[in-house]
N, CA, C and O of each residue as an XYZ file, in Angstrom:
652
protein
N     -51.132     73.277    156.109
C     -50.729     74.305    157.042
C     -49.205     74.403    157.029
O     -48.639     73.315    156.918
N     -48.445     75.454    157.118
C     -47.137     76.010    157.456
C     -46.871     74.689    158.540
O     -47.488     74.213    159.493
N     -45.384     74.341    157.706
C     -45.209     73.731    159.121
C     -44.232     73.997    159.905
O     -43.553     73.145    160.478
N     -44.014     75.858    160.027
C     -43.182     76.621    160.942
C     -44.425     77.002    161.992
O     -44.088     77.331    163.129
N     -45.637     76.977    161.710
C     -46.624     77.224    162.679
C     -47.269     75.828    163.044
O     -48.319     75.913    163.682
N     -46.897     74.785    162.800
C     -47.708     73.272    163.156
C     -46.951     73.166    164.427
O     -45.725     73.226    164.528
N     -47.930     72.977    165.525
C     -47.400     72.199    166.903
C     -48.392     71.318    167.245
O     -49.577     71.490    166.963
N     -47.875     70.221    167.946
C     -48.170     69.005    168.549
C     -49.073     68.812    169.286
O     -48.565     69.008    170.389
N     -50.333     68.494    169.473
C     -51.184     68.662    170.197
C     -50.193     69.228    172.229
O     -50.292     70.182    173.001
N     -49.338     67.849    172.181
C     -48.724     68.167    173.545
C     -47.891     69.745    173.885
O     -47.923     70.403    174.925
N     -47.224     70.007    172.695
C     -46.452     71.147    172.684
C     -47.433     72.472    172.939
O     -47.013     73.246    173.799
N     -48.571     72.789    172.353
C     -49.516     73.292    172.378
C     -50.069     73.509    173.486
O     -50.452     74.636    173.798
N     -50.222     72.275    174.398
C     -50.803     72.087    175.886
C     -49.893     72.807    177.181
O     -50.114     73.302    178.286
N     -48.626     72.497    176.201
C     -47.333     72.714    177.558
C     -47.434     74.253    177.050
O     -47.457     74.920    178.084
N     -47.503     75.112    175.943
C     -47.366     76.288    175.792
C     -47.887     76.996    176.398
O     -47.276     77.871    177.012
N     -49.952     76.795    176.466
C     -50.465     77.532    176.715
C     -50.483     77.375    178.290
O     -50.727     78.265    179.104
N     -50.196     76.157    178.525
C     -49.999     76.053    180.711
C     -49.186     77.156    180.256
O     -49.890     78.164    180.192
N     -47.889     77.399    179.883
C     -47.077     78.210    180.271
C     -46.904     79.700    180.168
O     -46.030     80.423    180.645
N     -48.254     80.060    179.215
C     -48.851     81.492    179.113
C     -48.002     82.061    177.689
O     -48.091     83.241    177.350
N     -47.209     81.096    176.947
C     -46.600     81.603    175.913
C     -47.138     81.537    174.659
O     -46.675     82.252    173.770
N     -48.223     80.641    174.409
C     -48.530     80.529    173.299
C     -50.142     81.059    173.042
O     -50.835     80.982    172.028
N     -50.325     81.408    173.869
C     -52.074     82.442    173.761
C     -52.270     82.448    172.361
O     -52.391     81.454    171.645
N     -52.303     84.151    171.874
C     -52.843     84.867    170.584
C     -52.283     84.081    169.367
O     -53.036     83.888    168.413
N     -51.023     83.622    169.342
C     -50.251     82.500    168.567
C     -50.749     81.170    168.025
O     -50.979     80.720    166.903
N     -50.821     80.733    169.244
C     -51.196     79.080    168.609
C     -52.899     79.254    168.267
O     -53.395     78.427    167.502
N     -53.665     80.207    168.776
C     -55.210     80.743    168.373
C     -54.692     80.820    166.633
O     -55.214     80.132    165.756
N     -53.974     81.451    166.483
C     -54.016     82.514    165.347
C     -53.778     81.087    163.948
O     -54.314     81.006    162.843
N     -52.933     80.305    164.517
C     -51.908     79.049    163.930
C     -53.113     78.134    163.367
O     -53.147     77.795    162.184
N     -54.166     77.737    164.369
C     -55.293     77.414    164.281
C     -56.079     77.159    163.436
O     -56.352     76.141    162.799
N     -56.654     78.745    163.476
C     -57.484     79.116    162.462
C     -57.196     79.768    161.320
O     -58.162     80.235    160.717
N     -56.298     79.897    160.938
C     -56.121     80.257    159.218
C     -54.702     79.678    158.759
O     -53.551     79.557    159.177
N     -55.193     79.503    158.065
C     -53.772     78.546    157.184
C     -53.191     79.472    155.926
O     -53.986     80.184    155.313
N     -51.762     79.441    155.555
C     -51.090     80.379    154.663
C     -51.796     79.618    153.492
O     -52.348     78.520    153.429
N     -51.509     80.893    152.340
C     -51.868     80.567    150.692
C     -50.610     79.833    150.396
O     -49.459     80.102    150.743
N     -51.157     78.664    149.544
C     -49.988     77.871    149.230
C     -49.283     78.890    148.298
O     -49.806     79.860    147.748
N     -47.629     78.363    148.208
C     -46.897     79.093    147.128
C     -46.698     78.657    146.009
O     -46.127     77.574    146.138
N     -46.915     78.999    144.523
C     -46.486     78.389    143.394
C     -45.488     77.694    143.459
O     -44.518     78.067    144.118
N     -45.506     76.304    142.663
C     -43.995     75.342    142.584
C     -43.688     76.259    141.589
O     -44.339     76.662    140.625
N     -42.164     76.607    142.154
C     -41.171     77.038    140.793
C     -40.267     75.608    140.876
O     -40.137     74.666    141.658
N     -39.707     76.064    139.519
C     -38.369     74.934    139.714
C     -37.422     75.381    138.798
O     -37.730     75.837    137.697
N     -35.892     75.231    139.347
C     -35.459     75.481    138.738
C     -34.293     74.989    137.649
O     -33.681     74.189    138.356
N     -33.661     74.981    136.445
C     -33.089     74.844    135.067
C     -32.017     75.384    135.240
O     -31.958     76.593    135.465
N     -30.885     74.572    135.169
C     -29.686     75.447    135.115
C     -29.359     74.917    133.424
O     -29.470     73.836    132.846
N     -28.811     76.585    132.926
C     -28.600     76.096    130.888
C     -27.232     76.423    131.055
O     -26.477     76.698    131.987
N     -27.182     76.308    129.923
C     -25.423     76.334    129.233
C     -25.114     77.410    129.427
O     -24.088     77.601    130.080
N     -25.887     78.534    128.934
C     -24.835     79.754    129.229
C     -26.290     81.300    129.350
O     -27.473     81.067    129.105
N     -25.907     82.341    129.651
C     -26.375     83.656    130.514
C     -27.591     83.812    129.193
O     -28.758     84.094    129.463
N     -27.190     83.619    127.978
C     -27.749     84.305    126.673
C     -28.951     83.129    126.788
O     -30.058     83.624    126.997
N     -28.934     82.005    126.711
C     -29.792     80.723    127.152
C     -30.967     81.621    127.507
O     -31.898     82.168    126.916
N     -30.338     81.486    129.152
C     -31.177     81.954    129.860
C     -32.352     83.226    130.371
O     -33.366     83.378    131.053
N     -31.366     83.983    129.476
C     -32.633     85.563    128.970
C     -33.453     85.133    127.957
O     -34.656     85.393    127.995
N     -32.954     84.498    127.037
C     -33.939     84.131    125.683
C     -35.194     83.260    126.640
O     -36.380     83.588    126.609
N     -34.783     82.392    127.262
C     -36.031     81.432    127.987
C     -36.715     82.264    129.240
O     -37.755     81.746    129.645
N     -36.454     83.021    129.666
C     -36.744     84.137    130.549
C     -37.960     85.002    129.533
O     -39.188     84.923    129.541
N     -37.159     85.709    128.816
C     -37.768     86.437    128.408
C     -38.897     85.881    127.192
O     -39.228     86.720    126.355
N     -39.484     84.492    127.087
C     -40.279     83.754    126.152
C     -41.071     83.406    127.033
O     -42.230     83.143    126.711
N     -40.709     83.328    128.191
C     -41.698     82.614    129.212
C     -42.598     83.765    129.972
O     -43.788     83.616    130.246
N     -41.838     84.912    130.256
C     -42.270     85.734    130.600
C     -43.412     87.139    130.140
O     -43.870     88.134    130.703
N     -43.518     86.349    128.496
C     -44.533     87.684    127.491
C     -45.786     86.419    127.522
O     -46.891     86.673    127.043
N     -45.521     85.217    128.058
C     -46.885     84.252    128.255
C     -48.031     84.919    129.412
O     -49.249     85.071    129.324
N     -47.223     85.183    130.328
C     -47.218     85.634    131.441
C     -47.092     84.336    132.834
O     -47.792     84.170    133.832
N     -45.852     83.584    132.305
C     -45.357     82.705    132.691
C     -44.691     83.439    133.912
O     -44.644     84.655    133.723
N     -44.122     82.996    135.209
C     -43.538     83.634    135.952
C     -42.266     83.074    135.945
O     -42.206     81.854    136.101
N     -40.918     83.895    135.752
C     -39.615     83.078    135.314
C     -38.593     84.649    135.529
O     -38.859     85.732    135.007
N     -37.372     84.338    136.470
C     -36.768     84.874    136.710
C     -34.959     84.114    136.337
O     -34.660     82.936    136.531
N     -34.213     84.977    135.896
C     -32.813     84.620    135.736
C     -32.204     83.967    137.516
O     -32.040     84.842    138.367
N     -31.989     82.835    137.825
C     -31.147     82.678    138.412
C     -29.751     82.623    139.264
O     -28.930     83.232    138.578
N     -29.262     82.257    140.203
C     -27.778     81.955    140.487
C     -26.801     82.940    139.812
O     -26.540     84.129    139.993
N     -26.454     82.191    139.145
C     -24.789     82.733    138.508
C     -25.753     82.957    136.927
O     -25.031     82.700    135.963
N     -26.825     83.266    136.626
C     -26.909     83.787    135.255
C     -27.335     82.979    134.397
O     -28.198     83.407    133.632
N     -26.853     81.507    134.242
C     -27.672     80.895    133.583
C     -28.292     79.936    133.965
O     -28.328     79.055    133.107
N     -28.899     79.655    135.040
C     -30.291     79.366    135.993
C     -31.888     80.189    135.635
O     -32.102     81.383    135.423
N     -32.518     79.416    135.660
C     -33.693     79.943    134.987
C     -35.083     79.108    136.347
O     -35.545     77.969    136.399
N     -35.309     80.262    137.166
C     -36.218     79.609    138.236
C     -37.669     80.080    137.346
O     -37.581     81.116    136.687
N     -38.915     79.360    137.334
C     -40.015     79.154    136.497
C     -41.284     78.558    137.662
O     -41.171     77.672    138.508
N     -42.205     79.219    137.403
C     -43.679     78.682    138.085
C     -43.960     77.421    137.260
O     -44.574     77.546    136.200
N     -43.554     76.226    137.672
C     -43.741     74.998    137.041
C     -45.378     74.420    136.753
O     -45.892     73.819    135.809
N     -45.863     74.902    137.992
C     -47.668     75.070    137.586
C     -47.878     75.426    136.551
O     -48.128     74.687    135.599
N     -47.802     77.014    136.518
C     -48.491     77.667    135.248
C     -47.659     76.715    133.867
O     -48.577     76.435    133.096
N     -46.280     76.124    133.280
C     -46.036     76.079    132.497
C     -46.862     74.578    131.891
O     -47.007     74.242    130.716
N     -47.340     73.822    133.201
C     -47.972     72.345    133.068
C     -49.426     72.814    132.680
O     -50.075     71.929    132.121
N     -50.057     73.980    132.849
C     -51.743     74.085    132.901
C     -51.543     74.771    131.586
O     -52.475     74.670    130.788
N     -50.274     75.589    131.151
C     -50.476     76.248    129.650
C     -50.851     75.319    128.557
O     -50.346     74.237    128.257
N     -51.679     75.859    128.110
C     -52.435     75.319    127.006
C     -51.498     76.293    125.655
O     -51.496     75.778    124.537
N     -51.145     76.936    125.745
C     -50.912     78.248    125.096
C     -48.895     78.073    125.260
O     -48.219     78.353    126.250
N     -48.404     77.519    123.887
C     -47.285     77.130    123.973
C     -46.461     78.333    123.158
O     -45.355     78.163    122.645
N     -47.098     79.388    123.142
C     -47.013     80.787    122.175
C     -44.988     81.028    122.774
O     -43.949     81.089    122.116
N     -45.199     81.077    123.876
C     -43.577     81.369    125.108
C     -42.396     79.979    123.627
O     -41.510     80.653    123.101
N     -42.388     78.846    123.235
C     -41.513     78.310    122.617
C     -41.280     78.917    121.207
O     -40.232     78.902    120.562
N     -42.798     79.596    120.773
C     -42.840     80.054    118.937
C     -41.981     81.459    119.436
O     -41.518     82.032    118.450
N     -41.725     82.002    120.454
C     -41.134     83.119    120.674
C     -39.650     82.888    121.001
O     -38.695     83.418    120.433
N     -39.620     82.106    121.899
C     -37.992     81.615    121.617
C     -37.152     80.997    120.718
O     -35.924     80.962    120.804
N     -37.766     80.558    119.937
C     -37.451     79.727    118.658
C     -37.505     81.098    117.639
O     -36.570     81.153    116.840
N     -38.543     82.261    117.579
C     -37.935     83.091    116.465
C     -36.869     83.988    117.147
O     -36.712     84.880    116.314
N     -36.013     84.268    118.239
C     -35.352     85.122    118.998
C     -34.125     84.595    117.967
O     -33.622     85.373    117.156
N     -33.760     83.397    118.067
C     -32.649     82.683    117.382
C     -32.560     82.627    115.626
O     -33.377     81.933    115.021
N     -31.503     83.412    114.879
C     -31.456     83.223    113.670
C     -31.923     81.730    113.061
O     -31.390     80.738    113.558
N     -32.842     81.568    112.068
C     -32.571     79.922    111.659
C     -33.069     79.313    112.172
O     -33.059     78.201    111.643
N     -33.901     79.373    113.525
C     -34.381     78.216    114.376
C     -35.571     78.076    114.230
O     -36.137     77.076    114.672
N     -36.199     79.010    113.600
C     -37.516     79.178    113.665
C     -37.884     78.022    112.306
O     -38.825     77.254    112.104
N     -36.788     78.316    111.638
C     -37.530     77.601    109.780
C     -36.884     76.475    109.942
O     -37.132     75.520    109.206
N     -36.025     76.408    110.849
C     -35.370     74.846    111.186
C     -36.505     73.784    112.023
O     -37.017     72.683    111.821
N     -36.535     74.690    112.914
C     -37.889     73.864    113.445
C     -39.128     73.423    113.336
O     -39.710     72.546    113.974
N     -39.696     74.516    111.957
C     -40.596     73.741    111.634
C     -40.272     72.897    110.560
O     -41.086     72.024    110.860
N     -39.824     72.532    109.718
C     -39.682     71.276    109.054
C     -39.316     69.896    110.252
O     -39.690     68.728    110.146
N     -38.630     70.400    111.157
C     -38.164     69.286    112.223
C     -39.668     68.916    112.695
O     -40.076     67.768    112.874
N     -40.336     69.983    112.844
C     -41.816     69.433    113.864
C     -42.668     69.345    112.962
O     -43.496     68.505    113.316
N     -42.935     69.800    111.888
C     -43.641     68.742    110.501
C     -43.032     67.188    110.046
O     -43.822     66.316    109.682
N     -41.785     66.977    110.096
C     -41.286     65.571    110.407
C     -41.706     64.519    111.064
O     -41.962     63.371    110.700
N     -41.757     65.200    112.360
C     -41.718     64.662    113.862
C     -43.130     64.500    114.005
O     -43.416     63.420    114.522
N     -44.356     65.407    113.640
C     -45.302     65.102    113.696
C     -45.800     64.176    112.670
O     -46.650     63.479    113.223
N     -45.654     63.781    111.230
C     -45.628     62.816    110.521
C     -44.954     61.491    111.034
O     -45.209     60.589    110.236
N     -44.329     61.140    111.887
C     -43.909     60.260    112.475
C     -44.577     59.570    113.321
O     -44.484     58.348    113.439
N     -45.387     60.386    114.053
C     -46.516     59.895    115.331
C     -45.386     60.126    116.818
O     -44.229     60.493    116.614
N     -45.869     59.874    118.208
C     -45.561     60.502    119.061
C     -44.083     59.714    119.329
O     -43.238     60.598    119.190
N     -43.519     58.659    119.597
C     -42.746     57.747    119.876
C     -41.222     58.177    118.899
O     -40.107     58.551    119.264
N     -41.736     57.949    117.717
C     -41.246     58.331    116.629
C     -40.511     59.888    116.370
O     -39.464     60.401    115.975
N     -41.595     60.155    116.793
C     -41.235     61.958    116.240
C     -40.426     62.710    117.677
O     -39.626     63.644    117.740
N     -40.900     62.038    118.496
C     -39.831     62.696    119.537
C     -38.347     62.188    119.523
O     -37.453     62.970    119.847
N     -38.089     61.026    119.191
C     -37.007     60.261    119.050
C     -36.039     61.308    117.669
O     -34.926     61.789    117.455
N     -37.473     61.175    117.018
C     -36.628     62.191    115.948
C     -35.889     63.451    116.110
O     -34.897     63.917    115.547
N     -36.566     63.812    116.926
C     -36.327     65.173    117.193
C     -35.163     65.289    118.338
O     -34.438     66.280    118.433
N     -35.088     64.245    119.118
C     -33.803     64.012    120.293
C     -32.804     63.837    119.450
O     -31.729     64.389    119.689
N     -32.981     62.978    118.226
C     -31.765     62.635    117.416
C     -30.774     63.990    116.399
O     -29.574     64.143    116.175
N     -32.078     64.793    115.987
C     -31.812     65.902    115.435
C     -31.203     67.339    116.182
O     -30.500     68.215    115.678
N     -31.721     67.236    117.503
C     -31.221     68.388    118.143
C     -29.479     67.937    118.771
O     -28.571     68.764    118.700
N     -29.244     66.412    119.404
C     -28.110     66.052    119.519
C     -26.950     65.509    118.300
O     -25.853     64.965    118.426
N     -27.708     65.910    117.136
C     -26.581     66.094    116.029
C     -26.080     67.654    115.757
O     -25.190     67.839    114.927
N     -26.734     68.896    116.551
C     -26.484     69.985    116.348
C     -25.179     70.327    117.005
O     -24.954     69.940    118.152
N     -24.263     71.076    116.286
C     -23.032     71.227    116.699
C     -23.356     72.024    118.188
O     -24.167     72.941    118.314
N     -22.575     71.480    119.199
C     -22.636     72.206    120.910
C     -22.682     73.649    120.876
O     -23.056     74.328    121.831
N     -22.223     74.199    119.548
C     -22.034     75.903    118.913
C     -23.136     76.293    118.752
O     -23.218     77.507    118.566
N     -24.226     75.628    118.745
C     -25.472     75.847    117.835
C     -26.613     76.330    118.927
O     -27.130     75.730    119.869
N     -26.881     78.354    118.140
C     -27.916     78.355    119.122
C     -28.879     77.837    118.905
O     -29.648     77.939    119.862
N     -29.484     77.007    117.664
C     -30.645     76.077    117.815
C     -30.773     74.916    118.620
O     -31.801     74.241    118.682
N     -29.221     74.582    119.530
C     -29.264     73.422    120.170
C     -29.551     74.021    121.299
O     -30.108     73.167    121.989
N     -29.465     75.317    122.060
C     -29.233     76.180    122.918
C     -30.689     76.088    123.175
O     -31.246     75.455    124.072
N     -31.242     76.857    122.201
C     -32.739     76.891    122.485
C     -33.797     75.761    122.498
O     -34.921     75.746    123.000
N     -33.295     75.062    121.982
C     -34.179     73.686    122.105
C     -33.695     72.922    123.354
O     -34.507     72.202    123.936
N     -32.288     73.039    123.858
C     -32.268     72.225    124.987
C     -33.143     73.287    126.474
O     -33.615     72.653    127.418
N     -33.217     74.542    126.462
C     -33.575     75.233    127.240
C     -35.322     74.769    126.788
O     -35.967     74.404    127.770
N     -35.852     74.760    125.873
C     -37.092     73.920    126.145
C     -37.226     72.955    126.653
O     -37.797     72.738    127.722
N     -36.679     72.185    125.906
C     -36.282     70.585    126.953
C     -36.243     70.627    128.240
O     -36.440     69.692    129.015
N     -35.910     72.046    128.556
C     -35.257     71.873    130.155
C     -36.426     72.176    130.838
O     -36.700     71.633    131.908
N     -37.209     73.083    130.251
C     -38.583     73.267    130.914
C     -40.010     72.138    130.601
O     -40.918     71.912    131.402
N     -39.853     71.532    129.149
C     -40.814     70.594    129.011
C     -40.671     69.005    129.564
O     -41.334     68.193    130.210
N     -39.495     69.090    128.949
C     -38.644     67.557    129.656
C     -39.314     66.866    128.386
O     -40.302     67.320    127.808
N     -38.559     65.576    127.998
C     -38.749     64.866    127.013
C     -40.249     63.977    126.727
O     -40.507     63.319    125.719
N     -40.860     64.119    127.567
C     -42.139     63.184    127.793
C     -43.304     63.923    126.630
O     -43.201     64.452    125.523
N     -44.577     63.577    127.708
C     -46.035     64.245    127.029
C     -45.928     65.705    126.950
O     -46.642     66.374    126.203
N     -45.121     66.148    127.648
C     -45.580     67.823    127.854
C     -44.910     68.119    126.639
O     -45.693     68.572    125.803
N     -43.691     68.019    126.231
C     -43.674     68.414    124.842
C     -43.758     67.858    123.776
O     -43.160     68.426    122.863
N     -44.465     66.623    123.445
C     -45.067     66.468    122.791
C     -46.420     67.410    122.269
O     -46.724     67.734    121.120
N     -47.212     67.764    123.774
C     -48.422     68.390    123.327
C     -47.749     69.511    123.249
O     -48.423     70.173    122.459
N     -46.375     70.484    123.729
C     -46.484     71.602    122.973
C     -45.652     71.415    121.295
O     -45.784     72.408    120.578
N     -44.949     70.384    120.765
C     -44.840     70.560    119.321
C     -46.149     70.055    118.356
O     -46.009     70.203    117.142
N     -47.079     69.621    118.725
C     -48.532     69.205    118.634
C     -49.576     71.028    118.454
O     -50.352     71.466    117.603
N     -49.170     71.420    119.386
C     -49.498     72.718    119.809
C     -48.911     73.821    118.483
O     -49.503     74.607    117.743
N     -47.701     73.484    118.604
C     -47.225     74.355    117.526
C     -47.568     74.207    116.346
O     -47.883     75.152    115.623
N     -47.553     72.867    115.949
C     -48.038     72.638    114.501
C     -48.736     72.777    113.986
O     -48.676     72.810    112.757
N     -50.127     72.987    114.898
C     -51.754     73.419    114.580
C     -51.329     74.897    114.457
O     -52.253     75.472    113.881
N     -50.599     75.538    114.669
C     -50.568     77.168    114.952
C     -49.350     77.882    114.009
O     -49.053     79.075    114.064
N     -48.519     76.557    112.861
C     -48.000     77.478    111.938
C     -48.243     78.065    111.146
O     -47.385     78.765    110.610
């Protein structure tokens, strides 16, 4: 339940003695709000980041809006944990010259490596990319939404079955 409408059993008691909380605390009662999607939000390096990951997340039918000052990227963190369907990274990865044919030899590597291995690989490979590099751009803006763990593992797992 909302807990701008939760009152205290006592508060409740003193309301309605006091004739203020009638149709209200009835109403508070009996129906409870629809929960709201967790978003969360990614702040990236720079504005261009953040449309490319916007706009990859958003042809999933991911829910993801530009942020703050531009390169903030607020995201329905639900939907991106239940996607099975990692189609939103093969789209940001071809937006970027080079990243696309860069990455898959990196995630044919990385997957020949096994999971431990191949992610390590792949942390090692994206932080040798010059700070200039929109392949570092776009891979850290994944990062920023998968985070280094299982989740992207199963989406470069995901990808690899689907080159």
């Amino acid at each position: 339940m909302n807990n701008k409408l939760r009152m205290t059993a006592a508060s409740l008691a003193a309301a309605v003695a006091l004739g203020v909380a009638g149709p209200a605390a009835h109403a508070a009662t009996e129906s409870a709000p629809k929960p709201v999607a967790a978003s969360q939000t990614v702040q990236l390096a720079n504005t261009q980041q953040a449309r490319i990951l916007t706009q990859s997340l958003a042809s999933e039918g991911i829910s993801a809006q530009v942020a703050g000052n531009g390169s903030a990227v607020t995201y329905d963190a639900s939907a991106v944990a239940k996607a099975p369907n990692w189609g939103w990274i093969i789209k940001a990865l071809k937006r970027v010259p080079g990243a696309w044919t860069w990455s898959k030899n990196l995630i044919k590597k990385a997957v020949s490596l096994g999971k431990t291995k191949g992610l390590a690989y792949i942390k090692k490979a994206i932080n040798e990319l010059s700070s200039w590099s929109p392949k570092k751009w776009v891979w850290k803006s994944i990062v920023a939404v998968t985070g280094w763990g299982t989740q992207l593992w199963d989406a470069i797992t995901w990808i690899y079955h689907h080159m």
